[in-house]
C-alpha positions, -999 to 999 in steps of 0.1 A, spaced: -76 91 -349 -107 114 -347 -126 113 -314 -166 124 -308 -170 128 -273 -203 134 -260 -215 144 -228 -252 133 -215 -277 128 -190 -300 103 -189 -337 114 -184 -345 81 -160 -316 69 -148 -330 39 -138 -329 29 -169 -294 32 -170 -287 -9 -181 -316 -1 -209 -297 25 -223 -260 6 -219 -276 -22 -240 -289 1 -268 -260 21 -269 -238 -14 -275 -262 -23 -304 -266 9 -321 -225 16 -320 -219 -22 -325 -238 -15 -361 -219 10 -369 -186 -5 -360 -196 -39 -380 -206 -16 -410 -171 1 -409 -185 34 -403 -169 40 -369 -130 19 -358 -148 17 -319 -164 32 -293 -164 35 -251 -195 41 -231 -183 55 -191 -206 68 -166 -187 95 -137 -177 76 -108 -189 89 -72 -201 121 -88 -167 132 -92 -167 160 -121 -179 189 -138 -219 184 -139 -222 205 -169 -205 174 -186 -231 149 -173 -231 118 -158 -223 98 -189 -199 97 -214 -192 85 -246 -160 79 -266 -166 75 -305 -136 74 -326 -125 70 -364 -94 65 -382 -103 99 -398 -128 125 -411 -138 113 -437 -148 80 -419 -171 103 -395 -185 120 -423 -198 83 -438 -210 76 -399 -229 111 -399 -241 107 -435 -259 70 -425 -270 84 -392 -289 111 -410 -313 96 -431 -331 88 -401 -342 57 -414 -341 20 -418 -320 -1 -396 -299 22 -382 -324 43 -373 -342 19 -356 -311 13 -333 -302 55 -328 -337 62 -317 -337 42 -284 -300 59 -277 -313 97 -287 -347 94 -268 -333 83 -230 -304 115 -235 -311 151 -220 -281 179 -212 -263 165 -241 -230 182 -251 -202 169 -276 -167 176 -291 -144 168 -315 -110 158 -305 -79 145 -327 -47 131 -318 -17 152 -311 2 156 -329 -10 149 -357 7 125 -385 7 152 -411 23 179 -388 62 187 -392 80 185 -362 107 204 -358 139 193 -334 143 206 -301 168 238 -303 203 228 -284 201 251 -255 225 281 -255 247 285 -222 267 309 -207 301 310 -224 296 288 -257 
């Protein structure tokens, strides 16, 4: 799995149900149209955490790369439908940050056995 994490702010957070509510429809598009496998939407609990990661997180994931690619190549057209759901999302976000995370390890990497440990006297 591929994860997009992002990292945000919202400029009024009292619009905070708004933005939950936005988010589920422009992510539940994406999801329905096979472009992303699902998604996560968490906001920091008691203020507990970095604040240069904001107060809001969100979890994106694909089965692979090539699966975000298609999700960033429909996002950026900026237009039609899906740009109609992304704009109320981008527009409430300030202090944004994001990363790309994978699983570990990954299916592809070779791992080798654990050396048998050498002790005194063998």
């Amino acid at each position: 799995m591929q994860y997009y994490e992002m990292w945000f702010n919202l400029i009024d957070s009292r619009k905070d149900l708004e933005f939950a509510r936005a988010v589920e429809a422009y992510l539940g598009h994406l999801r329905n149209d096979g472009r992303i496998e699902g998604w996560r939407l968490a906001r920091r609990k008691f203020g507990f955490g970095p604040p240069s990661l904001g107060e809001f997180h969100v979890t994106v994931w694909t089965a692979d790369m090539a699966q975000l690619d298609r999700a960033f190549d429909l996002v950026a057209t900026r237009s039609g439908e899906v740009e109609r759901l992304h704009h109320p999302v981008y527009s409430m976000v300030k202090d944004f940050t994001s990363a790309l995370y994978r699983d570990f390890p990954d299916p592809q990497r070779l791992i080798q056995p654990a050396a048998e440990p050498q002790g005194r006297g063998s």
